[in-house]
C-alpha positions as CSV (number, residue, x, y, z in Angstrom):
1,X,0.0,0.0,0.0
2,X,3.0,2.2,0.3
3,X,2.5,5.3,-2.4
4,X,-1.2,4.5,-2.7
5,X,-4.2,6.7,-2.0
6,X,-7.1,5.2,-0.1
7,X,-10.9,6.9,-0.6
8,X,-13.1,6.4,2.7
9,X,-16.6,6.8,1.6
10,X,-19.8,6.5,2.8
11,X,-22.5,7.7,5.0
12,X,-25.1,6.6,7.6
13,X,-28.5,7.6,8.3
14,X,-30.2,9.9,11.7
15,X,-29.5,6.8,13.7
16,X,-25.7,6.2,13.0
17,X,-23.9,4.9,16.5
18,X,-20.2,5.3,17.6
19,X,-18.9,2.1,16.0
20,X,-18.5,3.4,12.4
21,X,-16.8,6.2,13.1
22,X,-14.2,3.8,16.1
23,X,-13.6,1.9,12.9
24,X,-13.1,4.9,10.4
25,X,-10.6,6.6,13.1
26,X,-8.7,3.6,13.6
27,X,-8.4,2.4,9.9
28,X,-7.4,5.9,9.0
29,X,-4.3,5.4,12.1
30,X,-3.5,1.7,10.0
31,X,-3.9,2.9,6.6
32,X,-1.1,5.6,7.4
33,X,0.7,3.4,9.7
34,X,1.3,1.1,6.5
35,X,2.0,4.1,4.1
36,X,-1.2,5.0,3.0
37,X,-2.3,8.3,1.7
38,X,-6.3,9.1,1.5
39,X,-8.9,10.8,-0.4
40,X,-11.3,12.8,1.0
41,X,-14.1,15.3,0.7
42,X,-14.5,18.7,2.7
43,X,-17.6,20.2,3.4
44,X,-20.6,20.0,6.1
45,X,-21.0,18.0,8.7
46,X,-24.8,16.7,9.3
47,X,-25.8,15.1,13.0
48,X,-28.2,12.6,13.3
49,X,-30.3,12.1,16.3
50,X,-28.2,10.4,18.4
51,X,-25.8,13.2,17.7
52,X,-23.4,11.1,16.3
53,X,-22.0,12.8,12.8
54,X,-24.2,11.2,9.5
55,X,-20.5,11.4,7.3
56,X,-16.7,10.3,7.9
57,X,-14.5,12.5,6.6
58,X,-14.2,14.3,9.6
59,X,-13.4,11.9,11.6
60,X,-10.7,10.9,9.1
61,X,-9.7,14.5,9.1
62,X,-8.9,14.6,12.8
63,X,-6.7,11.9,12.6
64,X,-4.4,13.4,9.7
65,X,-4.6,16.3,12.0
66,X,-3.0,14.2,14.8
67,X,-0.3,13.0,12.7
68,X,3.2,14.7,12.8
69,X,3.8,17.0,10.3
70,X,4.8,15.5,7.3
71,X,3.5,12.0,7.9
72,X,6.0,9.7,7.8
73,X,6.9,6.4,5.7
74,X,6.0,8.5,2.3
75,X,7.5,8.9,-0.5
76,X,9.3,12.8,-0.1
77,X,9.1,14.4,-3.7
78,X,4.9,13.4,-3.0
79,X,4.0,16.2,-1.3
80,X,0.2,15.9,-1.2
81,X,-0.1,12.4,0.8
82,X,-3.6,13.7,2.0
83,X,-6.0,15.3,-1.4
84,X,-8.9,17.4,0.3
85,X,-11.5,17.8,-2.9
86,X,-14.4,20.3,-2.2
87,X,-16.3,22.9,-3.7
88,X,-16.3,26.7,-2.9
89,X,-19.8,26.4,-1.8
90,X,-18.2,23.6,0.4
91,X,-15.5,25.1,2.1
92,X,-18.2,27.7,2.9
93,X,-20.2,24.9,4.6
94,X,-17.9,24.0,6.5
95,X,-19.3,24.2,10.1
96,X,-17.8,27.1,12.8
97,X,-16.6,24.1,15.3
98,X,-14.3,22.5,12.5
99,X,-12.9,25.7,11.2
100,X,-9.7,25.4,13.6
101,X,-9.5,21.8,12.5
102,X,-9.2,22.9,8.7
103,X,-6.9,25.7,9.5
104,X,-4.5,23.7,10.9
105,X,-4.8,20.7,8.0
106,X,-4.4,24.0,5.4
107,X,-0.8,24.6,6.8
108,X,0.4,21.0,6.3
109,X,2.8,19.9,4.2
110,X,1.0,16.7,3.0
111,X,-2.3,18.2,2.5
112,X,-3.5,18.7,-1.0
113,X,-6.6,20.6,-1.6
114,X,-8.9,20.3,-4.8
115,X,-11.4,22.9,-5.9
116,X,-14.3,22.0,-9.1
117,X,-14.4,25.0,-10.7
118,X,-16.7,28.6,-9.5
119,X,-20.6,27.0,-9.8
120,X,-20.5,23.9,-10.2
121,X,-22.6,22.1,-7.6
122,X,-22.9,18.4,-8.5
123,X,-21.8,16.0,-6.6
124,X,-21.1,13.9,-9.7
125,X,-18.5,16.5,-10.3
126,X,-16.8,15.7,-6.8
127,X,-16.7,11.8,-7.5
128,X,-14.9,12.3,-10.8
129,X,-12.0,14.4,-9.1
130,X,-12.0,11.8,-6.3
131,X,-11.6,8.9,-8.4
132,X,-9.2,11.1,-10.3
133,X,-7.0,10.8,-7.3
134,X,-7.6,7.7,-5.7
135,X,-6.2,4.5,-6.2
136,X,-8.5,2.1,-3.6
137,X,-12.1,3.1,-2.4
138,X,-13.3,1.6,0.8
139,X,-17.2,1.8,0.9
140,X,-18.8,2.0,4.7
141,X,-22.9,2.7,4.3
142,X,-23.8,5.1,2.0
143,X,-26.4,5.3,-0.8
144,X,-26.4,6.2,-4.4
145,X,-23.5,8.3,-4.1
146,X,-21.3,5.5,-3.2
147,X,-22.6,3.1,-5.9
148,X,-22.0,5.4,-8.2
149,X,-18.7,5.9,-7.1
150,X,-17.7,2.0,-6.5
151,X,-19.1,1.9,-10.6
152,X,-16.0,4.6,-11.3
153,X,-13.5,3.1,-9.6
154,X,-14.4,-0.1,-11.1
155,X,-14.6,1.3,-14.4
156,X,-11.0,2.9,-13.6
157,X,-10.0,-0.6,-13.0
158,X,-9.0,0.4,-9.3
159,X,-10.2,-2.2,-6.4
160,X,-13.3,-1.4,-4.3
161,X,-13.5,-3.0,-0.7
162,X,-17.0,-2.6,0.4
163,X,-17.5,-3.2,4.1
164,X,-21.1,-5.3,5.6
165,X,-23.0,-2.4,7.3
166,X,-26.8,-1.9,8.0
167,X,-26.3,1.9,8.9
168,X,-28.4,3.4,6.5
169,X,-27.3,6.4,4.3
170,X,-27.6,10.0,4.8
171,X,-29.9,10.9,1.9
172,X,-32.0,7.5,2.2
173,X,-31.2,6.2,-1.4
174,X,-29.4,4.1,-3.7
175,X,-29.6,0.3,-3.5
176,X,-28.5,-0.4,-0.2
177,X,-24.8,1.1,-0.4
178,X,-21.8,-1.1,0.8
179,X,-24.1,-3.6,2.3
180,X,-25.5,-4.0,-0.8
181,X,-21.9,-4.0,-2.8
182,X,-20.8,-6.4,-0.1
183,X,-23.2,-9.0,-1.1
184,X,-22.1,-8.7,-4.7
185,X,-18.4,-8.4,-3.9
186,X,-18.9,-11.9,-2.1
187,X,-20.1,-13.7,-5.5
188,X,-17.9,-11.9,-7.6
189,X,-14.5,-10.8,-6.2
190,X,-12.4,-10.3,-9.0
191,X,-14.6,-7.8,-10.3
192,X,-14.3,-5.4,-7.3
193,X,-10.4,-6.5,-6.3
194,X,-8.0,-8.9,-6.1
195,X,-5.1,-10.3,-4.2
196,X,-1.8,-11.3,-4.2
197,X,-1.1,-15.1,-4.9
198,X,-0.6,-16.8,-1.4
199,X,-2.4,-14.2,0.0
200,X,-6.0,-16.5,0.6
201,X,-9.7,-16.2,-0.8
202,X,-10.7,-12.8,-1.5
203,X,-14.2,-14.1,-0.9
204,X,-13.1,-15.4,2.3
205,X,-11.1,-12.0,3.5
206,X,-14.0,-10.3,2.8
207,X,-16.5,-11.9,4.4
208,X,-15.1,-10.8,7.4
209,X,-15.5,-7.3,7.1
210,X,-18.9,-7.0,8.6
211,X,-19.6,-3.9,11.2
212,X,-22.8,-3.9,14.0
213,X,-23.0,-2.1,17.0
214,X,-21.1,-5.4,18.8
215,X,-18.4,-5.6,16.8
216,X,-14.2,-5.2,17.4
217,X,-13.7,-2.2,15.3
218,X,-9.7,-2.6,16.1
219,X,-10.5,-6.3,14.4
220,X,-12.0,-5.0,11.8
221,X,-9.5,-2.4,10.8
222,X,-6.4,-4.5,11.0
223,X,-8.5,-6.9,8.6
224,X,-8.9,-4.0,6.5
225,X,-5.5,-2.9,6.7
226,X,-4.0,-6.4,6.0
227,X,-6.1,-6.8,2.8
228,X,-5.1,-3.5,1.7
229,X,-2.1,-4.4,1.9
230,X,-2.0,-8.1,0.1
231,X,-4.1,-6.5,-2.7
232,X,-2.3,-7.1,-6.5
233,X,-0.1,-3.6,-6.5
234,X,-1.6,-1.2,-9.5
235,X,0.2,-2.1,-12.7
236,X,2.9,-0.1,-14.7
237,X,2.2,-0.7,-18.4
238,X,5.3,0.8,-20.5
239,X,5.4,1.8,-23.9
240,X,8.5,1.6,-25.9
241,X,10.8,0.2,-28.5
242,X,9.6,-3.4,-29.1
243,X,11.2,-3.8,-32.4
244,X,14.5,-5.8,-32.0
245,X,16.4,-5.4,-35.2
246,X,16.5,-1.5,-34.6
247,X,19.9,-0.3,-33.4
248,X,18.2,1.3,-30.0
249,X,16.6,-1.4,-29.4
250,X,19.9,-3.1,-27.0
251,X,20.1,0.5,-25.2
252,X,16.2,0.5,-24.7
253,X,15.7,-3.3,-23.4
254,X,18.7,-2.6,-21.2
255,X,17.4,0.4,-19.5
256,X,13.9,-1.6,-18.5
257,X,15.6,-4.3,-17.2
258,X,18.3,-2.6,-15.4
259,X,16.7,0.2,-14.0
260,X,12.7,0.9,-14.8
261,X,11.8,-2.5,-13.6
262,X,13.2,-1.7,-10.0
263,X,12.1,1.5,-9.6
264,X,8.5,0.8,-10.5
265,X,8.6,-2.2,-8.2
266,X,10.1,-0.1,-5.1
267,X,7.3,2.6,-6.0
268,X,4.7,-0.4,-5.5
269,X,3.9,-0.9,-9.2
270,X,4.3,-4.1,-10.6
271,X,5.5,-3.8,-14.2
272,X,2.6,-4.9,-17.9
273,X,5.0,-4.5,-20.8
274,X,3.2,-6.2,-24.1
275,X,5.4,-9.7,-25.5
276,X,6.3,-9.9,-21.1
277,X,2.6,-11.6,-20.7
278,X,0.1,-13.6,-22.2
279,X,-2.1,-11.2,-24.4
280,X,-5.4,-10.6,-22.9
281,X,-7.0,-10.1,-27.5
282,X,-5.8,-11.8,-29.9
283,X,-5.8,-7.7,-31.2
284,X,-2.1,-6.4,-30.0
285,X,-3.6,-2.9,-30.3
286,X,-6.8,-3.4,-28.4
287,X,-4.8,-5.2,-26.0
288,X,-2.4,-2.0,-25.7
289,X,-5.4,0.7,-25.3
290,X,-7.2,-1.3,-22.6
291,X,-3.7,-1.5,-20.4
292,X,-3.0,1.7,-20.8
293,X,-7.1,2.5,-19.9
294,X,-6.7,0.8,-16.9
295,X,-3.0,1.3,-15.7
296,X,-1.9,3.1,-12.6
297,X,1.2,4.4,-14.2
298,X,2.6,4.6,-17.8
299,X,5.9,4.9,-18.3
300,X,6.1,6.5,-22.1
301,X,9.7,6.1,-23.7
302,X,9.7,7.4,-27.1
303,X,13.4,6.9,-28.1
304,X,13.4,5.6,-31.5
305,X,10.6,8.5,-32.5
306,X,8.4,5.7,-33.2
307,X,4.8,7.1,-34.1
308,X,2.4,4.6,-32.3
309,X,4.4,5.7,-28.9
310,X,3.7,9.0,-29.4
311,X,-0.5,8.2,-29.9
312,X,-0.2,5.8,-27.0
313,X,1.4,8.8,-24.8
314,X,-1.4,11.0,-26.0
315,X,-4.4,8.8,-25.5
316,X,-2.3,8.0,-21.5
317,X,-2.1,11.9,-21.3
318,X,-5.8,12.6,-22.5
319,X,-7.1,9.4,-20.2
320,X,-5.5,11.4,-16.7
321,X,-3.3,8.2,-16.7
322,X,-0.2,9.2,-14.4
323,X,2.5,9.5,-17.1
324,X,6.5,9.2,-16.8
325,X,8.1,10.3,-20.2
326,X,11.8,9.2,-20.8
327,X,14.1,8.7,-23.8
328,X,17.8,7.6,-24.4
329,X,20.2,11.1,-24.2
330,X,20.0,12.6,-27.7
331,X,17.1,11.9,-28.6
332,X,15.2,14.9,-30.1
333,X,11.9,15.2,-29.6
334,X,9.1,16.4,-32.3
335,X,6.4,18.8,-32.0
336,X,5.2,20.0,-28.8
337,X,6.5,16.6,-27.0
338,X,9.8,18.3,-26.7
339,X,7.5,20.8,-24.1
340,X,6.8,17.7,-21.6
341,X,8.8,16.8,-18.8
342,X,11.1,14.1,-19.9
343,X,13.8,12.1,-18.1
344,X,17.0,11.7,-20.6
345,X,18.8,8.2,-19.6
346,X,22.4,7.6,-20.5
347,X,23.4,3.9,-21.7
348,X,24.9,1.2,-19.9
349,X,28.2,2.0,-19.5
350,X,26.9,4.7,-17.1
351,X,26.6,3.6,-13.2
352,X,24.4,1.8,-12.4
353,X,23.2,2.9,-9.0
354,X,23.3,6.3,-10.4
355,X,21.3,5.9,-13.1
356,X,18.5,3.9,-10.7
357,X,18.7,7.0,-8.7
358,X,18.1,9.8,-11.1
359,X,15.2,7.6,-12.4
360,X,13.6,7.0,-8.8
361,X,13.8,10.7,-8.2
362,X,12.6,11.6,-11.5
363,X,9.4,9.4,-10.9
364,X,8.9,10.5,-7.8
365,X,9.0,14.2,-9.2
366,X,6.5,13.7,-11.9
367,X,4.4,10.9,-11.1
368,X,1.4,13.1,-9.7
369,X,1.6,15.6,-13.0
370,X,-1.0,17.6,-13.0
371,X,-3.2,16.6,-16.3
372,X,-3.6,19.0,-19.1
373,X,-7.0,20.5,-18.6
């Protein structure tokens, strides 16, 4: 989970007791504890009757709050471990006894905040930017909003961990929120996660996130945590050179081997190069556009000039994929590529600690690039 941004999500209705929010405190603490960053929204913050609060992010909130300042175990060229997105109509809703709270989360370090543009309201709007900046969402109650939002993630092809909770929602809608995506989860794992080989059933991991008024919410959250954790790490799909009778083509394979796989591995990526795996088409190109829909990370090398790198860096760039752009020293770059941040790589007979390094901190550096909007 190390580098990875969990989204907490979900709501409970007027009668929501202490135990969700024990649990969303503590497996806030974990997910941290284990490297975590999080996704949150900031806004309101509506009581029920039992004057317990209806939303979590608040409570997650306090707990950043209580962390030192930056957060440790985190990657140090990341700066914004901890995205805030709201609305201007939002951070004007936010509520007088939780102004000194947000004051003091503003002057962190590792807190990143995200505004939708003057007017719009939707909350459809908020989602997108969240799943924009999330890489896991864990679902706790909640109505349409959430289902709407484990869809997204889904469709991003990001893992949804919906926890067993009769606690209503907020609003009163939607299908029954993460109770409801729990019971589906349970019949179909691999379409809402999956886990490491060795790691057990997901079905079975799953089944025993359940929450009730009587339950250990310290059990709970280190089952949460641990899942997290043994979840398959996002993948890395790279596009570059393939064709092996070029003369880069040595340099290029070289470079992969010998210094992008390990970073990407130590950055908690595991690497999807085309020709590494068994095709998932019998179509190379489909194959190609559906990695690159779903990957966590591309890392775009265009030495060589070749021209279906550069579509496949600008269908990455127009998806809000996270991109890393690199080519051999000397290349020269066409167009207005040559105006995107790219790491130049010497060959082999460089060192080769060096070269890992100037590559680590070079992904570090421009792996959260802001998208071109």
């Amino acid at each position: 989970m190390l580098g990875l941004k969990v989204h907490i999500a979900g709501s409970a209705a007027v009668d929501c007791d202490r135990a969700a929010h024990a649990l969303v405190a503590t497996l806030t603490d974990g997910i941290i504890s284990a490297g975590g960053g999080l996704v949150l929204g900031v806004g309101g913050e509506p009581y029920g009757e039992a004057k317990v609060p209806c939303i979590f992010d608040w409570t997650c909130l306090e707990r950043i709050a209580a962390q030192p300042d930056p957060a440790p175990n985190w990657f140090s060229l990341r700066p914004e471990r901890f995205i805030a997105v709201s609305t201007q109509s939002g951070l004007d809703s936010i509520p007088d006894n939780r102004r000194e709270l947000w004051r003091r989360l503003q002057h962190r370090s590792d807190v990143g905040l995200k505004i939708a543009p003057p007017g719009w309201r939707m909350a459809g709007i908020i989602r997108e930017r969240q799943v924009q900046h999330g890489d896991i969402l864990v679902v706790l109650g909640g109505g349409a909003g959430v289902e709407h939002l484990a869809q997204s993630y889904a469709a991003d092809g990001k893992p949804v961990i919906p926890i067993a909770a009769d606690i209503g929602a907020h609003r009163q809608d939607g299908s029954g929120g993460s109770r409801f995506l729990h019971g589906k989860a349970l019949s179909d794992p691999d379409s809402f996660f999956r886990i490491s080989s060795g790691t057990g059933s997901s079905a079975g991991r799953l089944s025993s996130l359940r929450l009730n008024s009587f339950s250990d919410t310290s059990a709970i959250a280190k089952d949460m945590v641990r899942l997290l954790t043994d979840l398959q790490p996002p993948k890395a799909f790279y596009v570059r050179l393939l064709d092996g009778s070029d003369p880069e083509f040595g340099d290029v394979e070289d470079f992969f081997r010998s210094v992008v796989d390990p970073v990407v591995q130590e950055k908690g990526f595991a690497s999807d190069e085309i020709g590494a795996r068994t095709p998932t088409t019998a179509f190379m190109n489909l194959d190609i556009f559906r990695s690159i829909y779903h990957a966590g990370a591309v890392i775009v090398d265009l030495t060589g000039l070749r021209q279906n790198c550069f579509m496949e860096l600008g269908y990455a760039l127009a998806r809000r994929r996270r991109v890393i752009i690199c080519a051999k020293s000397g290349t020269r770059l066409p167009f207005d590529s040559d105006k995107l941040p790219t790491h130049f790589w010497n060959d082999a007979s460089f060192e080769h600690d060096l070269r890992i390094a100037r590559f680590g901190k070079w992904f570090d550096q421009y792996l959260e690039m802001p998208s071109l909007e």
